[in-house]
C-alpha positions as CSV (number, residue, x, y, z in Angstrom):
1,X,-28.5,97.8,-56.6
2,X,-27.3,94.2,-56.5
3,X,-24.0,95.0,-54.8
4,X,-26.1,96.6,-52.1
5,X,-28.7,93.7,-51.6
6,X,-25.4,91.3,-51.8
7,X,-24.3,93.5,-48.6
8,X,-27.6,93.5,-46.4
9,X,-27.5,89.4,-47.2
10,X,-23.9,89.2,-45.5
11,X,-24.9,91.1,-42.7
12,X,-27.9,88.6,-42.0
13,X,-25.7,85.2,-42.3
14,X,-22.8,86.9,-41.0
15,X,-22.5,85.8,-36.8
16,X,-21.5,88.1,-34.5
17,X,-17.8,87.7,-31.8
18,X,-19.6,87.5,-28.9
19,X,-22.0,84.7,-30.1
20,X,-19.1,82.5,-31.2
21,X,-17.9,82.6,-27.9
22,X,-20.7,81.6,-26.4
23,X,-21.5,79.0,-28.3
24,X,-17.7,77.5,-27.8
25,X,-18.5,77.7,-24.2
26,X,-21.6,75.8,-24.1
27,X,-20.2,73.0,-26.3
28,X,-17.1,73.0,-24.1
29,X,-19.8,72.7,-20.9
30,X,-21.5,69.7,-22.7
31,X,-18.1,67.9,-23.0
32,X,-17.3,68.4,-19.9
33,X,-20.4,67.3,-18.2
34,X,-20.8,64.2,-20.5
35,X,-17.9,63.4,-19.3
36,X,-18.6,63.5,-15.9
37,X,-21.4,61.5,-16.1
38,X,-19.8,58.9,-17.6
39,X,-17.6,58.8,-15.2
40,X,-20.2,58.6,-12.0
41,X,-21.3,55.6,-14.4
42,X,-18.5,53.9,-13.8
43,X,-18.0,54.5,-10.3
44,X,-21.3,53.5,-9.9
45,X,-20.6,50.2,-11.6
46,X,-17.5,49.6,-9.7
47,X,-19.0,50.5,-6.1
48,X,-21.3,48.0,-7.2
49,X,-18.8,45.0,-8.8
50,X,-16.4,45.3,-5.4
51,X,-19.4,45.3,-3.2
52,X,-20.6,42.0,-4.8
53,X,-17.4,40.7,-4.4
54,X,-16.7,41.7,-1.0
55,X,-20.6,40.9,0.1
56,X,-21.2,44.9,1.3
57,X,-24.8,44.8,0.3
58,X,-25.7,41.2,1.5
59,X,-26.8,39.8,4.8
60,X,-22.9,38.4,5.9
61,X,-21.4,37.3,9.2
62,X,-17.6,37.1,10.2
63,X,-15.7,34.2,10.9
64,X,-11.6,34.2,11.4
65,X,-8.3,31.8,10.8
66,X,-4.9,31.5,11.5
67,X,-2.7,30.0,9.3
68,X,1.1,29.3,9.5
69,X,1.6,30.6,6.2
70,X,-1.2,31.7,3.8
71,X,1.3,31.3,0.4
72,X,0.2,34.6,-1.0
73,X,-3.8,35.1,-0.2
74,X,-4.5,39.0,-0.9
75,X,-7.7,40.6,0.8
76,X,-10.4,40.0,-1.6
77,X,-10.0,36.5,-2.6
78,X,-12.7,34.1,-2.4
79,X,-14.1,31.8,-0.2
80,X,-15.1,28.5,-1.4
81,X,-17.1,25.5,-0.3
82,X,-17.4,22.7,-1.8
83,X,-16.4,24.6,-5.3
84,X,-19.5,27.4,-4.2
85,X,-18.3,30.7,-3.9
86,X,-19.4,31.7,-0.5
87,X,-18.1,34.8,0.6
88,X,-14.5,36.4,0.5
89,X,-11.4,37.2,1.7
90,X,-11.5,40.7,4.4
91,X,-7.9,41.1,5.9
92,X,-5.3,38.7,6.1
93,X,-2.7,40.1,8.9
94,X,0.5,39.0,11.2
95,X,-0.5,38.1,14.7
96,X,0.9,40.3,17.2
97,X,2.7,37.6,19.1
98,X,5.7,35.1,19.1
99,X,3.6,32.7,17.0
100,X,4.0,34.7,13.8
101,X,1.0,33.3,13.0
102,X,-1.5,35.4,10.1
103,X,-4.8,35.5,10.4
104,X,-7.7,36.0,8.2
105,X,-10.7,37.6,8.3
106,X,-13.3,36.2,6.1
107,X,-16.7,37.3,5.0
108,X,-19.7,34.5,4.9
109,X,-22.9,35.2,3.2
110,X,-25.4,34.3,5.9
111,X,-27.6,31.5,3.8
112,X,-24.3,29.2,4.1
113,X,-24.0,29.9,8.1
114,X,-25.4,26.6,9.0
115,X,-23.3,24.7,6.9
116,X,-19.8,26.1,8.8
117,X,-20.1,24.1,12.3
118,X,-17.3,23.6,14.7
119,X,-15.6,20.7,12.7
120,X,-15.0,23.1,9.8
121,X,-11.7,23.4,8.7
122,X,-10.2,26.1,6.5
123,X,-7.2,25.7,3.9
124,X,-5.7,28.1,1.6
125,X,-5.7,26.9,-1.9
126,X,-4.9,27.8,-5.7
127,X,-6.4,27.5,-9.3
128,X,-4.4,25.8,-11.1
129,X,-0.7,26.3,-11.0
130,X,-0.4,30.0,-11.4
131,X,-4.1,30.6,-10.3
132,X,-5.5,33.2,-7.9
133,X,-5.5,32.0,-4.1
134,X,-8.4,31.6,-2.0
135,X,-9.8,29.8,1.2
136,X,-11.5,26.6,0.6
137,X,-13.7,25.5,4.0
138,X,-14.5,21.8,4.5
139,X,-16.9,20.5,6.6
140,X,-16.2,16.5,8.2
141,X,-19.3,16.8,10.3
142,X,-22.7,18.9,9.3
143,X,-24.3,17.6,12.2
144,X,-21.9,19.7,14.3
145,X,-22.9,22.8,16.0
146,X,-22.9,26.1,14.1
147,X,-19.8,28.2,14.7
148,X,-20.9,31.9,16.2
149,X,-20.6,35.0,14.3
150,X,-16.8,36.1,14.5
151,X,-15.6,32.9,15.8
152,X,-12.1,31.2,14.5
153,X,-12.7,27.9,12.8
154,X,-9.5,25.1,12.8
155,X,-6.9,25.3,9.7
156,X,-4.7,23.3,7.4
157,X,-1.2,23.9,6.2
158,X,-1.1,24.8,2.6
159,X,0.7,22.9,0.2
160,X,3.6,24.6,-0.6
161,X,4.8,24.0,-4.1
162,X,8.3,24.6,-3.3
163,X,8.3,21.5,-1.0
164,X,6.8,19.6,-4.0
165,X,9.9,21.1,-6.6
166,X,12.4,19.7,-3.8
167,X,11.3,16.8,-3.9
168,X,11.0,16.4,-7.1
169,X,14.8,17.6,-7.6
170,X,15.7,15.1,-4.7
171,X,14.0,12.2,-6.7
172,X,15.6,13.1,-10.3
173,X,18.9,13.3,-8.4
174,X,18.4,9.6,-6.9
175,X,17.6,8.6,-9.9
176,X,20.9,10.2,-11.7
177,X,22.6,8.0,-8.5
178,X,20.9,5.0,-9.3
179,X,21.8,5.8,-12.9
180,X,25.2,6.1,-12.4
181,X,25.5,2.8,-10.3
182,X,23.9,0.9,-13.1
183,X,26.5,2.3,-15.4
184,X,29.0,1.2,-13.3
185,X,27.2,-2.4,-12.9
186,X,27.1,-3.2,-16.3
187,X,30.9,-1.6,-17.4
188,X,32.2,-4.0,-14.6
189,X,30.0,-6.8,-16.2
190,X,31.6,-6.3,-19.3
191,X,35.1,-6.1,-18.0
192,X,33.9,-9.6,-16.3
193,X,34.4,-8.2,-12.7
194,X,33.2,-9.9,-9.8
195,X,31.8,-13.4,-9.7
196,X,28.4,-12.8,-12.4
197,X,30.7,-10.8,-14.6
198,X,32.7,-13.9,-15.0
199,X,30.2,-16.1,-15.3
200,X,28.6,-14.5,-18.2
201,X,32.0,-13.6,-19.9
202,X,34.2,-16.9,-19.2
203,X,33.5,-19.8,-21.0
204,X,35.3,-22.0,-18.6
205,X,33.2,-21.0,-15.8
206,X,30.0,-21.7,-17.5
207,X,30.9,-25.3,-18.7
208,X,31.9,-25.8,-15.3
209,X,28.4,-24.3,-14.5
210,X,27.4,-27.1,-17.2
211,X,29.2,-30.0,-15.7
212,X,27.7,-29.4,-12.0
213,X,24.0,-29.2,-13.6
214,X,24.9,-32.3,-15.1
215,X,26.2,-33.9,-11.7
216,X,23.1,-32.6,-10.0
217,X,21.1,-34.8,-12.4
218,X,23.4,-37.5,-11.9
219,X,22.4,-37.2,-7.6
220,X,19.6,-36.7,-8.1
221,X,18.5,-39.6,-10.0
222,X,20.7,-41.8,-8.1
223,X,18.6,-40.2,-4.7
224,X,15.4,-40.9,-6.7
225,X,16.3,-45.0,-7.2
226,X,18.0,-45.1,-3.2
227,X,13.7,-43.5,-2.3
228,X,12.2,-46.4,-4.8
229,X,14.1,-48.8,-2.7
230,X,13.4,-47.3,0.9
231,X,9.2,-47.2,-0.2
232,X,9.8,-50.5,-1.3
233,X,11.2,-51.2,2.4
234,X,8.4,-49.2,4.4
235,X,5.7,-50.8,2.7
236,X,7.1,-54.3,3.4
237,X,7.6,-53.6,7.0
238,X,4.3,-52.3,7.1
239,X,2.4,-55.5,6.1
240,X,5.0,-57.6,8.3
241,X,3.1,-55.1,11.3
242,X,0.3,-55.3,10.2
243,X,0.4,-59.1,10.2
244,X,2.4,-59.5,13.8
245,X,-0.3,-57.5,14.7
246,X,-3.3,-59.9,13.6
247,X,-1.4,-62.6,14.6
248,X,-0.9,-60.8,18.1
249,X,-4.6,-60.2,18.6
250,X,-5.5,-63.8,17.8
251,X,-3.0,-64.7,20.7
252,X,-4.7,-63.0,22.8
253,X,-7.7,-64.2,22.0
254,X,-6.4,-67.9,22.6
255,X,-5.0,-66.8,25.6
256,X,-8.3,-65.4,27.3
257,X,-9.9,-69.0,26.0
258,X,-8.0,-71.2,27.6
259,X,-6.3,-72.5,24.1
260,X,-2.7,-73.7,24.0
261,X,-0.2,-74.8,26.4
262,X,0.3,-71.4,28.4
263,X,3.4,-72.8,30.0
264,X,5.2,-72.3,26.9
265,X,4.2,-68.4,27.4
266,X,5.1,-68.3,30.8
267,X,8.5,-70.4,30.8
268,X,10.0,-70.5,27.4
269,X,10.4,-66.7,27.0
270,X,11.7,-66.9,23.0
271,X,8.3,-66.6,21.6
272,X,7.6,-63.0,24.1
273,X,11.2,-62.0,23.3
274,X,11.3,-62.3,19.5
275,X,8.4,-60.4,19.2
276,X,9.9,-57.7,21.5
277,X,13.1,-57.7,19.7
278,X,10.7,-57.3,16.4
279,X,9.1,-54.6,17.3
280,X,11.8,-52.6,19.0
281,X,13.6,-53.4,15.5
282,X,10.3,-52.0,13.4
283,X,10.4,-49.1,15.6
284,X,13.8,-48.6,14.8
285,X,13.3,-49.0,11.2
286,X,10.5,-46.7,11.3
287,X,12.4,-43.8,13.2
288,X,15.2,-44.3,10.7
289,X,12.6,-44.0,7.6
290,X,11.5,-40.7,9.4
291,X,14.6,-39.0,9.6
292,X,15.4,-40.2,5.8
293,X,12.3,-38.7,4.7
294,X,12.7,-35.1,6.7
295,X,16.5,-35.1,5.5
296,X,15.0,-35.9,1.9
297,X,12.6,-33.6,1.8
298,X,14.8,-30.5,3.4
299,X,17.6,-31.4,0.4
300,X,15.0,-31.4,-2.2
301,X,13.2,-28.1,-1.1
302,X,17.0,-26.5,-1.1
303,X,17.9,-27.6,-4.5
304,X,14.4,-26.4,-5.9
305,X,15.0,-23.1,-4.4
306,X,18.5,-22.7,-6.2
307,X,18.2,-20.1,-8.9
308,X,20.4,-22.3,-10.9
309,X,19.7,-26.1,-10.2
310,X,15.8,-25.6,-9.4
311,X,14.4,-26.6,-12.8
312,X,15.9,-29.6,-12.6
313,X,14.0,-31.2,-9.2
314,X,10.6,-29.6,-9.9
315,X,9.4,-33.7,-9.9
316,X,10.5,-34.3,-6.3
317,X,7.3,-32.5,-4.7
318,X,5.5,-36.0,-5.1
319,X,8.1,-38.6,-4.1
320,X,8.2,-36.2,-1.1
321,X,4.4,-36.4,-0.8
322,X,4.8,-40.3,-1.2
323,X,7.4,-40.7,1.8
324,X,5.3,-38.9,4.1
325,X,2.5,-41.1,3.5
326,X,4.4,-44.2,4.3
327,X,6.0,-42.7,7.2
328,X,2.2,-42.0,8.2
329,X,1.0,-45.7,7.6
330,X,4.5,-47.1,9.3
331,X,4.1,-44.7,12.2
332,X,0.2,-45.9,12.6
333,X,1.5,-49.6,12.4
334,X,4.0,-49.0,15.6
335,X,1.5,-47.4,17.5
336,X,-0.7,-50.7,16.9
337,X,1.9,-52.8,17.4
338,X,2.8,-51.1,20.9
339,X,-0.8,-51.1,21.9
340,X,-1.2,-55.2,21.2
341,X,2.2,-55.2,23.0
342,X,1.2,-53.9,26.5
343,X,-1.9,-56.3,26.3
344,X,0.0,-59.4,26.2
345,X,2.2,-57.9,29.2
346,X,-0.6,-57.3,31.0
347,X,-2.3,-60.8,29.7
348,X,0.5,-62.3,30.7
349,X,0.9,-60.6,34.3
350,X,-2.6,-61.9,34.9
351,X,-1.7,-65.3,33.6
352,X,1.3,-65.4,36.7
353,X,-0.7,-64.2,39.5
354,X,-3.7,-66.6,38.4
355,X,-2.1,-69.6,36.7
């Protein structure tokens, strides 16, 4: 009795073919459409990443570019102003001319139409040094008007980084050139070459060096005493003016009052003609003093300039200042003395035709 109830139990639990089948069916169904809809997920989710990238459910307008070269820009990069991400890249294509020219198509949200006008300018740019490309839009003038939907704004070479490497290789290789000269400089130096390379390496040519310093010193000191002795000079033949002068202005004086013996003006001549001959002699004096100090000063400027002897005639800037300033005073003297002149010639042209 228990083998047969053991029996009927089995027959209960026990499924039949044709229901394992169909269960491996609808579990193969479920797979299969789980699958599925993960996958319209997805597609979903792209349709909707590419379309916010490429603007396809946004209000947009067109505008276009031609570039000489665009360095790589793919459809689908991005559009930039200012660092905003504004819209993105639609076709970039060869012009179908000689120009070779490409142009690309470009895709502008429409809330940043007003700030693309007609002085917009486009260039193609990179993030970084291995970066994506994109278009980066300036705008010089806002005030400008708005460009039109589809219309082709102005452009900008790209930098090419290849121009930048050749450069760069052209300025390592100057500087291997320059290198090289040095190199060459300093071994010709040290063989004591050329007129510095013997200076610094023989002895005989730097105590010569020596002895002409020492001769310079020697001038100059002597030139130094000889410019003592000419201010000396000048400012002695200054006061001598300056008196002839007082002296001059008191003869006239005497003259116009009647004082003195006015033949002795008008028929002994030596008293007229030394003071002439005294005054064409200050002149001369005075003239000579000028050319000393221009030839003075010229020397001393050319030996403070000398790389060599210049430290030793950085004092001469004032006994230069001190000539000029008695060539001044002499030079204002003659004029006096000159102007007291022509009065006693015309005193004494008077004094003829109205004795």
């Amino acid at each position: 009795m228990n083998t047969q109830e053991t029996q009927q139990g089995s027959s209960v639990i026990e499924e039949s073919p044709f229901q394992g089948k169909r269960r491996r069916r609808i579990n193969r169904s479920l797979r299969v459409g789980l699958f599925f809809l993960i996958a319209l997920v997805l597609l979903v989710l792209l349709v909707f990443v590419l379309g916010d990238r490429r603007n396809l459910f946004g209000n947009t307008f067109n505008i276009t570019a031609q570039f000489e070269n665009v360095e790589g820009l793919r459809s689908g990069a991005a559009v930039f102003i200012s660092g905003i991400r504004v819209g993105s890249v639609d076709a970039v294509n060869l012009v179908a001319d000689t120009t070779l020219k490409v142009r690309v198509k470009m895709t502008i949200e429409k809330k940043y139409h007003e700030l693309i006008t007609t002085s917009s300018v486009a260039a193609v740019g990179q993030i970084g040094l291995v970066g994506d490309k994109h278009v980066e839009i300036s705008t010089p003038d806002v005030s400008a008007p708005i460009v039109a939907k589809g219309s082709e704004i102005k452009t900008n070479s790209p930098l090419a980084y290849t121009d930048i490497l050749e450069e760069a290789n052209q300025a390592v290789a100057n500087t291997e050139s320059i290198t090289a000269s040095l190199d060459t400089l300093f071994f010709r130096f040290r063989r004591g070459e050329g007129t510095l390379g013997k200076f610094l390496t023989d002895d005989a040519a730097y105590n010569e060096l020596v002895g002409v310093g020492a001769s310079a010193q020697e001038l100059f000191d002597e030139t130094t005493r000889r410019f003592a002795q000419l201010a000396v000079i000048l400012r002695a033949t200054a006061k001598n003016v300056d008196n002839i002068t007082r002296e001059s202005e008191q003869l006239i004086q005497d003259l116009g009052e009647g004082k003195g013996t006015v033949g002795a003006l008008l028929y002994d001549r030596s008293l007229y003609d030394s003071l002439e001959s005294l005054v064409e002699t200050l002149n001369r004096t005075a003239d000579n003093a000028g050319m000393a100090a221009r030839e003075f000063g010229t020397n001393m400027r050319g030996l403070r300039d000398n790389w060599l002897l210049g430290g030793l005639f950085s004092g001469s800037e004032a006994d230069e200042r001190d000539l000029e300033l008695m060539q001044n005073e002499i030079n204002i003297q003659k004029e006096e003395l000159r102007r007291q002149e022509e009065l006693l010639k015309q005193r004494e042209r008077e004094l003829l035709t109205n004795p």
